[in-house]
C-alpha positions as CSV (number, residue, x, y, z in Angstrom):
1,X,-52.0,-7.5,0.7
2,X,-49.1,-6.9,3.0
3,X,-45.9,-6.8,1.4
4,X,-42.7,-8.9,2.6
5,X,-38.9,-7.8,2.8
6,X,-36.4,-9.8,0.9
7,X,-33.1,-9.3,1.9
8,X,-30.1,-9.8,-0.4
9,X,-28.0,-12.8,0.1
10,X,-24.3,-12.5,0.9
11,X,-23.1,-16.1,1.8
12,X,-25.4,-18.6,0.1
13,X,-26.2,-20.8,3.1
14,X,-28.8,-22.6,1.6
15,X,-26.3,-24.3,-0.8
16,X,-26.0,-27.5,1.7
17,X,-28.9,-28.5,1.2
18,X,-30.3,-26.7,-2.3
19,X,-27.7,-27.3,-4.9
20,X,-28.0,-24.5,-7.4
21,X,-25.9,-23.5,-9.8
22,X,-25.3,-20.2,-12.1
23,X,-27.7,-18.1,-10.0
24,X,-26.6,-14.5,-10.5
25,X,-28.7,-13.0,-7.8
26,X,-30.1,-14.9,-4.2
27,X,-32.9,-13.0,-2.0
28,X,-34.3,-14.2,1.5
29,X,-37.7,-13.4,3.0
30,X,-39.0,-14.0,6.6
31,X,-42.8,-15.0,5.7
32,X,-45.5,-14.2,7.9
33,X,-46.9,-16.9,11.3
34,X,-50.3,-17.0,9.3
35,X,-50.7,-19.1,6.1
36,X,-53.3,-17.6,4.5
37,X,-51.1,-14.3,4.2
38,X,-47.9,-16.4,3.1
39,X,-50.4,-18.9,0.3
40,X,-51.7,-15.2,-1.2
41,X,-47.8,-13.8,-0.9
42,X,-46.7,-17.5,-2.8
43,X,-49.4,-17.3,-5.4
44,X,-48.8,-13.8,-6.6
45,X,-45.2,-14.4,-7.0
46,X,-45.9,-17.7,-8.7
47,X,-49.2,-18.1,-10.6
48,X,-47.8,-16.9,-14.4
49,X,-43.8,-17.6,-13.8
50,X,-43.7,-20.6,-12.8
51,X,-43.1,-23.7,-15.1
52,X,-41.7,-26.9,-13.0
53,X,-41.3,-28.3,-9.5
54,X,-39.4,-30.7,-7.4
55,X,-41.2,-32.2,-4.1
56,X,-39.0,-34.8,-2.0
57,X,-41.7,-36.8,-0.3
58,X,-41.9,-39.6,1.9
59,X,-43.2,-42.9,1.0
60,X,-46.2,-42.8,2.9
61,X,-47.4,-39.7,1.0
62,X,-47.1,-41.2,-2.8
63,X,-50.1,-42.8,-3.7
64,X,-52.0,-40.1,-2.1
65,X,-49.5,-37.3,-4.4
66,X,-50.1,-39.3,-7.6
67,X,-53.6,-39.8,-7.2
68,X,-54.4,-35.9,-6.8
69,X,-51.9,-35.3,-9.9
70,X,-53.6,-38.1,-11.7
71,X,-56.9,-36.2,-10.9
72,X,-56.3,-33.1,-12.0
73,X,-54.5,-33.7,-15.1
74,X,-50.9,-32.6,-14.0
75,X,-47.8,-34.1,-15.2
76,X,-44.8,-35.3,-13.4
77,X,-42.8,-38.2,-13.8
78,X,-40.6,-39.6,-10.3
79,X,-37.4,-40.3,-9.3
80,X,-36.7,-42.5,-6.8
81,X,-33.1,-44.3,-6.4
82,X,-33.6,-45.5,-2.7
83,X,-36.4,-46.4,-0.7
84,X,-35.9,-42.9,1.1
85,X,-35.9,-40.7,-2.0
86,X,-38.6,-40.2,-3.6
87,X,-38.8,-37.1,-6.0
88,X,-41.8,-36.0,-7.5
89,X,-41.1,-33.9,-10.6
90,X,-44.0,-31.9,-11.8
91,X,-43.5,-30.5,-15.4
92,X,-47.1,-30.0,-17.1
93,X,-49.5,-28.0,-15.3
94,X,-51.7,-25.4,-16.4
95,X,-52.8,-21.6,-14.3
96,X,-56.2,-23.9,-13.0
97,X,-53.3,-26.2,-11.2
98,X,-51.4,-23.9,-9.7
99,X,-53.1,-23.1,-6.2
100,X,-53.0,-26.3,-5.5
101,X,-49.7,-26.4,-6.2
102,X,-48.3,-23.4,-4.3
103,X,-50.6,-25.4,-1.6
104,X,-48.3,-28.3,-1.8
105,X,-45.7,-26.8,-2.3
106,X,-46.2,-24.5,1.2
107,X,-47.1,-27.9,3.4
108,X,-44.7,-29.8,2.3
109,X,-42.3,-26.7,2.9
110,X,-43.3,-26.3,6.5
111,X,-42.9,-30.1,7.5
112,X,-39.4,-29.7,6.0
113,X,-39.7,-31.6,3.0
114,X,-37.5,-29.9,0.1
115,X,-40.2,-28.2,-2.7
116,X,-38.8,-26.1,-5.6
117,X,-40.7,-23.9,-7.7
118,X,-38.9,-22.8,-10.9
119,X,-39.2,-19.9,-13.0
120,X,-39.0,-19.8,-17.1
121,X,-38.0,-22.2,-19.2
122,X,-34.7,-24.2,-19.5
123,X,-34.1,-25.4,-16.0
124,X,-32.0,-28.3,-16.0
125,X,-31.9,-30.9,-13.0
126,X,-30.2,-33.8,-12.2
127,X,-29.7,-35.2,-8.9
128,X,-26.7,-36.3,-7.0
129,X,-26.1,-38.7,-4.2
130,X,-24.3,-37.1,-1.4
131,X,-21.3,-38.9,0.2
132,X,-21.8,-39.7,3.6
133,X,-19.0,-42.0,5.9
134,X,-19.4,-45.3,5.8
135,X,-21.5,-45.3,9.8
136,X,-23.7,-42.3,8.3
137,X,-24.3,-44.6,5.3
138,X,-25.2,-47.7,6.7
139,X,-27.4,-45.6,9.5
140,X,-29.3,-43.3,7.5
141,X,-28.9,-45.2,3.8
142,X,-28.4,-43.6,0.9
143,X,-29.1,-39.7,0.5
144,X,-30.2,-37.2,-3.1
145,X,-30.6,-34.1,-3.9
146,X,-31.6,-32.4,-7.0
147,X,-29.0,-30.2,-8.4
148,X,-30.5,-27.3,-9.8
149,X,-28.9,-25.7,-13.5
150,X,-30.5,-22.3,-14.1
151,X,-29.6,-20.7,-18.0
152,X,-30.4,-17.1,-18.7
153,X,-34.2,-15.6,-17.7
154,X,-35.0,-18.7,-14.9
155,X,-34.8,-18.9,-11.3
156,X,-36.3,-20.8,-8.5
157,X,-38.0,-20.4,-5.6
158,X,-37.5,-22.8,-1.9
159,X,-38.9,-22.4,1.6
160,X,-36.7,-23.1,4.7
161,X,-36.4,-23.5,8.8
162,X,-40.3,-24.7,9.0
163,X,-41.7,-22.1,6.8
164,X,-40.0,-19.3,8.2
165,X,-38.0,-18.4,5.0
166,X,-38.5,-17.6,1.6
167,X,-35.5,-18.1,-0.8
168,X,-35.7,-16.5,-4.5
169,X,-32.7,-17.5,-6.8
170,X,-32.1,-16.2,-10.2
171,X,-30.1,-16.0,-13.5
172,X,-31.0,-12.6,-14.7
173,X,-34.4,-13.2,-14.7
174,X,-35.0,-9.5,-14.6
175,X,-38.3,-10.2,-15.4
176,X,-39.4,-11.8,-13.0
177,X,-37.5,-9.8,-10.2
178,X,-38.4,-6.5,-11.7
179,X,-41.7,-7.2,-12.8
180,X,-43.3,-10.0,-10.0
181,X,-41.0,-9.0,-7.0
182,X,-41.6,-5.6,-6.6
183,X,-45.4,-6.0,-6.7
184,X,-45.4,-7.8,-3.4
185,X,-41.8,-7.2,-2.2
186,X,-39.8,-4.8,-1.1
187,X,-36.2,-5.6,-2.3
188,X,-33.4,-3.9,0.0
């Protein structure tokens, strides 16, 4: 497998759009143009760590996301405040569910839909409404975003700009950095 470079973050960008709080460490990745390579990278770094996930879908997609969760047996529970926030919160799933996952987790990545993955035990979300002016509001309607607790030993995981980047967050989760990063990754 060819490894990846994660970079260390110095100004966390990605907190306008991912709201995460007490992460003690924040690593970027460029991912590879093929899939294939980026699923196999995703699924080594994810198939025994990780233990929840957001997905922010659009309506359209729903009854199609339910019925494969339905199917095989994994368990999420939604959150939807407006007709354009929808959030699919998956938080029973088992190491048969998990390429599938990742799967899900990569396409709905690369059409820019917002996917987490999270890492050990204890992560606490809520979501927030953003404030927007009053035009912006009446426009675009009402707009959420999970905001993202981490607690000792978790992190999380988020792809950005089309697939193009990798994001790895932690709260020293040494674990997971020292023992799943540095088998596929090169950390600088």
């Amino acid at each position: 497998m060819e490894k990846i470079q994660f970079k260390k973050i110095k100004s966390p960008e990605f907190q306008k759009i991912h709201r995460i709080e007490d992460y003690t460490y924040a690593y970027d990745a460029d991912l590879f143009d093929d899939d294939s390579k980026n699923i196999e990278v995703l699924t080594t770094l994810f198939q025994v760590h990780a233990k929840k996930m957001i997905l922010h879908v659009g309506e359209y997609m729903r009854e199609d996301v339910e019925r494969e969760m339905q199917s095989r047996n994994i368990g999420y529970r939604l959150f939807y405040p407006s007709k354009k926030n929808l959030f699919i919160i998956v938080e029973s799933f088992t190491e048969e569910h998990i390429l599938y996952l990742i799967s899900l987790f990569y396409s709905l990545s690369v059409e820019n839909y917002l996917a987490i993955m999270f890492f050990g035990e204890g992560v606490s979300i809520e979501f927030e409404q953003l404030q927007r002016n009053k035009i912006s509001q009446v426009l675009l309607g009402e707009y959420w975003v999970p905001c993202c607790i981490l607690k000792k030993e978790t992190g999380c995981a988020f792809i950005r700009y089309d697939g193009a980047l990798l994001t790895v967050v932690g709260n020293d989760n040494d674990s997971f950095r020292d023992e799943v990063l540095r088998k596929v990754i090169i950390i600088n």
